[in-house]
Structures are given as C-alpha cells and as structure tokens.
C-alpha positions in Angstrom: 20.1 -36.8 -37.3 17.4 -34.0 -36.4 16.7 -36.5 -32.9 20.1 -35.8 -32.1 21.0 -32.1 -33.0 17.4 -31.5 -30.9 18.6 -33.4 -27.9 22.1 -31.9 -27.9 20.2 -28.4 -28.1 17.3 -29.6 -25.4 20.8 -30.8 -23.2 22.7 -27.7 -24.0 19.6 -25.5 -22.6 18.9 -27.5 -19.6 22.9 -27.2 -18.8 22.4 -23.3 -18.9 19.4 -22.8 -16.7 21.2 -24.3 -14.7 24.2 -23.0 -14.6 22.3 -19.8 -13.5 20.2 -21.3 -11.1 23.5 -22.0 -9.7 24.7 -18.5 -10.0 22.3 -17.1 -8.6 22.2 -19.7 -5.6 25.3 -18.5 -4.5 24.6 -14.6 -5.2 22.3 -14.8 -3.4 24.2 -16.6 0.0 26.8 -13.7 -0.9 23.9 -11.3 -0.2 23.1 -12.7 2.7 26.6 -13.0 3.6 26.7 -9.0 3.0 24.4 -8.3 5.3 25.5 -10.3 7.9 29.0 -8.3 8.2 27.2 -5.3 7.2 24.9 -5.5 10.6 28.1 -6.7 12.6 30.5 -3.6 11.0 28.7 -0.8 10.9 25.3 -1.9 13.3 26.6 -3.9 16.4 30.4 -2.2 16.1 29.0 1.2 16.6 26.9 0.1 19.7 28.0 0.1 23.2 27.5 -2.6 25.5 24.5 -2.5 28.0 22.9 -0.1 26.1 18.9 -1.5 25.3 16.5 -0.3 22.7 12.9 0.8 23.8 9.9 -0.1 20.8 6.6 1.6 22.0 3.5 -0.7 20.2 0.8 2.0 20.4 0.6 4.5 17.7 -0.2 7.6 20.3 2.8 6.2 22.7 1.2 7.2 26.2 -1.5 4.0 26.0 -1.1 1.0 27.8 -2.9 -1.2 25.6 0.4 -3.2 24.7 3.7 -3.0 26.6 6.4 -1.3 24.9 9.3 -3.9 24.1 12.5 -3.2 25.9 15.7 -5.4 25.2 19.5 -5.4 24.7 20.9 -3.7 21.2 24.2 -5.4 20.8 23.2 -9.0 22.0 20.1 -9.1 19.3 22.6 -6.7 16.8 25.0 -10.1 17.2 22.1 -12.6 16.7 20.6 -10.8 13.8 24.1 -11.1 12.1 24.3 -14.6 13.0 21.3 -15.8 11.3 21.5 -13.9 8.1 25.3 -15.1 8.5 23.9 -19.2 8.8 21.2 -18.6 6.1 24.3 -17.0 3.6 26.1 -20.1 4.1 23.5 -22.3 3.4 22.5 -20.5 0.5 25.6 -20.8 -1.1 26.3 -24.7 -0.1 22.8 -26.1 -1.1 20.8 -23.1 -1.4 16.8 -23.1 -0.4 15.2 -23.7 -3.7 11.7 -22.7 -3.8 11.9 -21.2 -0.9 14.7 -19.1 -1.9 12.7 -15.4 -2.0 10.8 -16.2 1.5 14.3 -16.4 2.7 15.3 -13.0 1.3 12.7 -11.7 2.8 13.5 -12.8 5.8 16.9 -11.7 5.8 15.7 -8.5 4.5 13.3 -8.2 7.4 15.9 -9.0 9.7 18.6 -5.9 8.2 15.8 -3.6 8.7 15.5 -4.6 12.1 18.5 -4.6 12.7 18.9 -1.3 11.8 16.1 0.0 13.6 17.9 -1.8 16.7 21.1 0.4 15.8 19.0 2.9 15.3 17.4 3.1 18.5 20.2 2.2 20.9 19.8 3.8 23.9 16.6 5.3 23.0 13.1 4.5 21.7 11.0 5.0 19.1 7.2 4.2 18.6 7.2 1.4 15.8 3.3 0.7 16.2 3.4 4.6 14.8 6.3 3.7 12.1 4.1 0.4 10.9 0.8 2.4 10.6 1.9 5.4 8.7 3.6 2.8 6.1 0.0 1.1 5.6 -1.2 4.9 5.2 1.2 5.8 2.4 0.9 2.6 0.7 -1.7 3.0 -0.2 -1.9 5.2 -3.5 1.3 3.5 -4.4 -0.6 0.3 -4.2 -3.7 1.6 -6.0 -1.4 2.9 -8.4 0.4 -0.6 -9.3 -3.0 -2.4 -9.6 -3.7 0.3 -12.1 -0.5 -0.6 -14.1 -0.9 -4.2 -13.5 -4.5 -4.0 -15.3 -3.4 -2.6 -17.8 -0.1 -4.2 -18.9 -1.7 -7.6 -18.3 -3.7 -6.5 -21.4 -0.7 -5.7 -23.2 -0.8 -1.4 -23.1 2.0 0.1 -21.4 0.6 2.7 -19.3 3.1 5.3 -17.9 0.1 7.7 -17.4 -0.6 6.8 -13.9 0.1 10.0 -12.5 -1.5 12.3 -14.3 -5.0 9.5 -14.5 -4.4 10.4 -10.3 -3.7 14.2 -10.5 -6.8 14.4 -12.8 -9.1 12.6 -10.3 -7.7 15.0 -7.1 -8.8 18.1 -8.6 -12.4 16.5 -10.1 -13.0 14.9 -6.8 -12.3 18.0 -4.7 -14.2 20.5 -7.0 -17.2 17.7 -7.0 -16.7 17.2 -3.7 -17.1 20.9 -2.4 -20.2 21.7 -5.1 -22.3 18.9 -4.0 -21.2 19.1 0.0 -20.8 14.6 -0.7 -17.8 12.8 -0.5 -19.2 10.2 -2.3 -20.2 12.3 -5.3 -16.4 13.1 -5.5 -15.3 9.8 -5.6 -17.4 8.8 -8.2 -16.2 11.8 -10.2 -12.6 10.5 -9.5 -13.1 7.7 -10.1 -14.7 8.3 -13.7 -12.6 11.0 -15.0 -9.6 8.6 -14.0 -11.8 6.0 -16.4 -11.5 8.7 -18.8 -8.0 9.5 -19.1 -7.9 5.7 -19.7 -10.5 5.6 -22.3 -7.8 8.2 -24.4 -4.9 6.6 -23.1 -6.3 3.2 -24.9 -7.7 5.6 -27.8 -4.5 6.6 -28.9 -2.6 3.8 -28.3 -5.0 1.0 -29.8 -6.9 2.8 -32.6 -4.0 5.0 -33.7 -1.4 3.1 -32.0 1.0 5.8 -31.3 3.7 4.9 -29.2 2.3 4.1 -25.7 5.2 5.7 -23.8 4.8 9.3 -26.0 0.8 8.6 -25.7 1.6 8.5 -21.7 4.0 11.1 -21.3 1.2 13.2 -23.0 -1.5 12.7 -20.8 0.8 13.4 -17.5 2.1 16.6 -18.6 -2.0 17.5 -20.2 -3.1 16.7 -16.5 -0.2 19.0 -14.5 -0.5 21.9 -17.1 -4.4 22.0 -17.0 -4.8 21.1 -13.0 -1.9 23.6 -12.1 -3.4 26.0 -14.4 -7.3 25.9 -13.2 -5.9 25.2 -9.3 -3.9 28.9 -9.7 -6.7 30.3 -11.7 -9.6 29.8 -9.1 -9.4 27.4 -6.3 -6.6 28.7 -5.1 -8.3 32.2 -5.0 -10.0 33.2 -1.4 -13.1 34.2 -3.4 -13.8 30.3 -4.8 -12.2 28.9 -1.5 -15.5 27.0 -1.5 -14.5 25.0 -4.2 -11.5 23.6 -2.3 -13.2 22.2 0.9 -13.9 18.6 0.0 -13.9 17.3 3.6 -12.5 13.9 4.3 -13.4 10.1 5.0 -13.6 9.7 8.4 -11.4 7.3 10.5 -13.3 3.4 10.8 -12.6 1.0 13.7 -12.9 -2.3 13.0 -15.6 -3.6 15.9 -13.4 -5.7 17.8 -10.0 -6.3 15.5 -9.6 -2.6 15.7 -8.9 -3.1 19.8 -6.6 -5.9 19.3 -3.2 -4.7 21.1 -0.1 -3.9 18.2 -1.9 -4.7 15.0 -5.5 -3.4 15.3 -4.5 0.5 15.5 -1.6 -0.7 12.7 -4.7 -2.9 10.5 -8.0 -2.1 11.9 -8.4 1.6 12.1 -7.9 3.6 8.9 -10.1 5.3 6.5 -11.7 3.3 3.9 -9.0 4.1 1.4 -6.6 1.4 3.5 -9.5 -1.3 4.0 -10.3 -0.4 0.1 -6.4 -1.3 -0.6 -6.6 -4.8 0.7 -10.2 -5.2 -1.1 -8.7 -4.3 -4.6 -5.8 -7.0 -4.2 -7.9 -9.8 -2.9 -10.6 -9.1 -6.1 -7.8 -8.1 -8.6 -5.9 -11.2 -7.8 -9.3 -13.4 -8.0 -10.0 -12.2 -11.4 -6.8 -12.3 -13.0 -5.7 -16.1 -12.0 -9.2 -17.6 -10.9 -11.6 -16.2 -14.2 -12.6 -16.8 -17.3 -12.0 -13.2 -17.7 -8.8 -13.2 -16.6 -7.2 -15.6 -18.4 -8.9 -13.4 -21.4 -6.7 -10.7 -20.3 -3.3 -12.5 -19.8 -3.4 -14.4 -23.1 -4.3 -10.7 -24.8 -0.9 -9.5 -22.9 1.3 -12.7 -23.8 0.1 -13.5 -26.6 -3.2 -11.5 -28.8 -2.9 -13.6 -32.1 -3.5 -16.6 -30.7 -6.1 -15.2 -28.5 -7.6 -13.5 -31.4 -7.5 -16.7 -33.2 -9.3 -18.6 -30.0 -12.3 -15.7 -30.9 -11.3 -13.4 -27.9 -12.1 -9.6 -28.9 -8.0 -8.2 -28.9 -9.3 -4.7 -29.0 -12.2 -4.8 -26.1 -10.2 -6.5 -24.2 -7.6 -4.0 -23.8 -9.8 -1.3 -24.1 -11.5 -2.2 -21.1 -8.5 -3.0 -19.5 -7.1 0.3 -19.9 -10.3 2.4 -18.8 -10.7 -0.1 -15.5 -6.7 0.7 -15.1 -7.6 4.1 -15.4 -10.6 3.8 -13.1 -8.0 2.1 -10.4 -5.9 4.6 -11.2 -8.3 7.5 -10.1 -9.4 6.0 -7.1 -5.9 6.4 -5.9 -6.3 9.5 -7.2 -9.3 10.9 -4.4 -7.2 9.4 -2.2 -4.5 12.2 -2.1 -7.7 14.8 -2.0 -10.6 12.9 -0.1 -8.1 10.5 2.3 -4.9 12.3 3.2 -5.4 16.4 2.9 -9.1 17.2 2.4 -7.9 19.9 0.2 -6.5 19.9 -3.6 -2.8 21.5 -4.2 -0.7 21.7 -7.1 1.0 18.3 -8.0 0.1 17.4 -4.7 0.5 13.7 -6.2 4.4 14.3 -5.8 5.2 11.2 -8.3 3.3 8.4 -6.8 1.9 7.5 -10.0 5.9 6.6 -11.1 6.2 4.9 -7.8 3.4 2.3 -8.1 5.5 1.5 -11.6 8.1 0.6 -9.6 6.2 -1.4 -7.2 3.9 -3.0 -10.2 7.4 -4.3 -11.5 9.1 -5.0 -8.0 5.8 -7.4 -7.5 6.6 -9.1 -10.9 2.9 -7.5 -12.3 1.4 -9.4 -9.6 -1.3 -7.9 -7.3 -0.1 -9.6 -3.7 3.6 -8.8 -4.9 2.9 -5.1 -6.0 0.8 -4.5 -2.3 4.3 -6.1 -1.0 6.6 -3.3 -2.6 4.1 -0.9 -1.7 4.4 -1.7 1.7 7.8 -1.7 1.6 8.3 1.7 -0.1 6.0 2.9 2.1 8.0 1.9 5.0 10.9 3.6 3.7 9.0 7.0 3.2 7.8 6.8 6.7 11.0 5.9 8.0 12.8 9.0 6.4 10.6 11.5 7.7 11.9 9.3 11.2 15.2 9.5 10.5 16.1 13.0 11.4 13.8 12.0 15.2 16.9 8.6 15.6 19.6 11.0 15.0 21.0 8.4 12.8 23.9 9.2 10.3 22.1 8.9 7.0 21.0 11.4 5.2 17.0 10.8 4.6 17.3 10.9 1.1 19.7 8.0 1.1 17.5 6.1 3.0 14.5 7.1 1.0 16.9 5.7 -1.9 17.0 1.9 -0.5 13.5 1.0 -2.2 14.6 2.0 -5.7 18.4 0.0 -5.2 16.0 -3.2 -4.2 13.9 -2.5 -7.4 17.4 -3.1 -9.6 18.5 -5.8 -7.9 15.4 -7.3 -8.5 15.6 -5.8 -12.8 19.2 -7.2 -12.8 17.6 -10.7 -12.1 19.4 -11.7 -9.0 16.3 -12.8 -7.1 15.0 -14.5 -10.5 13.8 -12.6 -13.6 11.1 -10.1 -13.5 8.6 -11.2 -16.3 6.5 -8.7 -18.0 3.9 -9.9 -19.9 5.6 -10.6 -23.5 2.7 -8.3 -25.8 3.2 -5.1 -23.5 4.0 -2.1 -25.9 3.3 -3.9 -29.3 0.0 -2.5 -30.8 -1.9 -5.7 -32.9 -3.3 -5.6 -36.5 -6.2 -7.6 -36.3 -5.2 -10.0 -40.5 
C-alpha cells in the first residue's frame, strides 16, 4: 500500500515539473516571438529605406586601427526579426532544452542590436566607446555581487554592501592622501570593508538580530558618519590635502592591448577591470572546485548537517562575511582610487543595491553575476548615450530595462532563481 501511494506521489511530481517545463517552453518562444514583432513594429517600421548605420570600433573614433562598420538599417532591422522570429517558433514547437538560456541570450543580444541599429539609422555612433565604458562601470557592480555571493553562500544575508563600499572610499582616499601611496589606501579599503563585515557577522551570528535590520544599520552608520566627516573636513580648502588620493594609472596589455576592437575594449583599463575578471575566475575556483567551498555551500544549504559532518557553522560564516566584506571594499576604492581620484558624498550612488541585483540575476553564481554586471553596465552607459542617438526614450526608461530583466528572471520564466536554502536563518549550534 505505501509502494503504491509513493509511486502515485513520485508520478504525480514528475507530471508537474513537467507541466512547467512545458510552460515555460512556450513562454519563452512567446518572448522571443515578442521581440521579433517588437523589432519589426516599432524598429524596422520607423526606418526609411536606404538609410545605413555607421559603428566606429575604436574608442577615441578618429583611429584607424579597425574600420568602422557601415551597413543597411532596415535589411539587418528585417533579419534580426526573422531570427528571433524562427527561434520563437521553435521554442514553442520543441523548444531547445538545455540550451534554452544560451538562446535567450542570443535573442536578447540580437534586440539590443537591433535597437542600436534603429538607433543609429542614418548616423553613427562609436560602439568600441559604448563596450568599454560598460566593462568600466561593471566593475563595482561586479565586485559588489561577489561580495553578496560570498556571503549568502554562507548563509548571512548581507544588504550592507553599500555602506561596506562607501566606508572603504572615504578610508582609502584619507589613507591614500596622508601616506602620498595608493597602495596604502587600498589596503585600508580593503580592511575597513573587512571590518564592516566583521560587525555585520557580529550581530547577525552572535546576537542574531535580524540580518536585513543588522544591514540596513550599517548603510545608514556609513552615509551619516562619511557625509558627516566629508562636510566636516575634506571638503574644507584648508584639509584639501586629505582629499587628493591620486589614481591607478591606465595598463596596456603588451600585445592583446593593440589587438584591433577588443584590446582598447579588454586590454587597457586600470587594474580595477583586470582585478574584476581575477576575482571571478578565483571566486568561482574556490566555491565549486575546493574543499573550502563546498564547506561554505553546505553551511548555506544546509548548517546542521554540516555541523554534524564536524564543519565549524560559526567560522565558517564568520569568515565568509569579513572576506564578503573585504570584496565588498575593494569595490569600494574603486569609486575613490579607479574612477574620481577624489572622495564625495555618497559618491557610491547605490551600487552596492545594484550588485544585489546582479548577485541574484547571476543565480549567486560568480560567472553569472559578472554577466548581469555587464549587462547593467551596458545599460548605464547606454543612457548617458541616449540623449547623443536622439532616440525617443527617455534615459531613465532605458536605464529601467536591467531591473524589468531582473523580474522576469524572480518570476521564474527563464527557470527558478535558487538562493541558497539557510540564507537569513541564524543556527543554534544543540
């Protein structure tokens, strides 16, 4: 009698995932079937015929290192449709399986495209320029999602993100200008980001107060107290001297850097960017090919059973949360040391919230995470373009389309977004 009543529920289970496997299957070929008609309506319908679109591939626009690419806006407008039009109906008649989300990116790559194509009709625009200043802002968003993945993967919410980053601007300039060394500054960062961690795990593991509230606290503690001591003295012409950090100079990659297209795009940044791509690659190895790793993720899924395997619960996510912290103000110096070489009030402007988002657009994944960060980024940069294309959209709207991708992806249409299962819930060691 059990046999049966556990196959019926084993059968009854299997019939549901996939009934929305299925569902989703063919929301997402309606998707793709959206943008199709979407790029044909309101894209190819707006342009005239024999007008052509003009990308430049170098960042400056007047070097002739790569030829700028010149072709016809309403026959590739009408092509782009057709594709996302073929892979909608496909989707929806046997759908791609595994390769499902490759697919959406794809068709996602090809709206943007598309409407950079609309965009441009008739004119140009430098998209070597558009590509690299999406790498550049990237990267505190990116920083700031490895910090939230580090610690969440330990099972600590950590909303603090921006005010761990804000903390580490004003240390990093203030160390910075006193000891005339950049590096100095980053280290200082860098620590009092640790820091900020070390309470942020202090009062959510030891007294396990609510991790949001324990958060919340820490970001307003760190706008209050930089605000207050930025107005109070750096900000004044007679400790000016406090507010000159300097900045990392500009590296070019021997050889890559000279590559036409991508090496001004890849290859010729500050160390923050080349420092981005190091910090996935190493997160990514730790977390899925370590010893330490798994550690973590069983702490995060799962911290009786890993208790019971003999794994420390508590120094497990206490170090998680000070390296997340650590992470967190390294992103931090960017804002100071990378971008302005000068600290201002707030000057983090919500980044810290952003590289949330990304963390849970990239499913707490490292490699995904750098992908929404890239793909915010673009957005950013292509809002401050917007008002150059002349195009209809407000900048704000477009500045929107990141965060509408984010809840598709929350609403589970692309497949559910899986935090790790013991995020938020403070363990009693029996």
């Amino acid at each position: 009698m059990t046999t049966v009543t556990t196959d019926a529920q084993t059968g009854q289970k299997s019939h549901g995932i996939l009934k929305l496997e299925r569902r989703r299957r063919i929301t997402m070929g309606i998707l793709f079937l959206v943008a199709a008609i979407f790029i044909w309506l309101v894209f190819a319908m707006d342009v005239e015929p024999g007008l052509e679109t003009r990308f430049m591939m170098n960042p400056g626009g007047g070097s002739a290192e790569a030829a700028d690419w010149v072709f016809p806006s309403l026959t590739y407008l009408n092509m782009i449709a057709g594709i996302c039009a073929l892979l909608g109906a496909y989707q929806i008649i046997r759908g791609f399986g595994k390769f499902t989300n490759g697919i959406l990116a794809l068709v996602a790559g090809l709206f943007l495209f598309g409407f950079l194509t609309w965009a441009t009709a008739g004119g140009q625009t430098n998209l070597a320029g558009l590509l690299r200043v999406m790498v550049v802002r990237a990267v505190p968003l990116t920083l700031g999602a490895m910090s939230g993945i580090l610690c969440e993967r330990g099972g600590i919410i950590n909303i603090a993100i921006e005010g761990m980053m804000l903390t580490a601007a004003f240390v990093s300039t203030v160390f910075s200008s006193l000891f005339h060394n950049l590096w100095i500054g980053l280290l200082a960062g860098v620590l009092a980001g640790g820091l900020m961690g070390l309470i942020h795990g202090w009062l959510s593991i030891k007294y396990k107060i609510n991790q949001i509230i324990s958060g919340t606290v820490i970001n307003i503690f760190a706008t209050g107290i930089t605000s207050y001591l930025s107005s109070k003295y750096i900000q004044k012409v007679e400790f000016q001297y406090l507010n000159e950090p300097g900045m990392f100079p500009q590296i070019n990659v021997p050889v890559l850097s000279k590559i036409p297209f991508i090496g001004p795009i890849l290859f010729s940044h500050n160390m923050y960017v080349f420092a981005m791509f190091f910090f996935v690659i190493l997160l990514t190895f730790m977390l899925f090919k370590t010893r330490w790793g798994l550690r973590l993720r069983s702490v995060g899924e799962h911290p009786k059973a890993a208790d019971t395997l003999g794994i420390n619960v508590h120094r497990t996510q206490y170090m998680a949360v000070i390296l997340g912290g650590m992470m967190a103000g390294f992103g931090g110096t960017y804002f100071s040391l990378g971008s302005s070489g000068r600290f201002d009030e707030v000057m983090t402007a919500g980044r810290g919230f952003i590289g949330l988002a990304a963390m849970i657009f990239g499913n707490w994944h490292p490699v995904g995470s750098m992908g929404a960060g890239l793909l915010f980024g673009f957005f950013d940069s292509l809002s401050t373009k917007s008002s150059l294309l002349q195009v209809p959209i407000p900048s704000e709207f477009i500045g929107m389309a990141p965060y509408l991708a984010t809840i598709i992806v929350l609403a589970g249409v692309i497949g559910r977004s899986h935090a790790p299962a013991a995020e938020g819930e403070p363990y009693e060691k029996e």
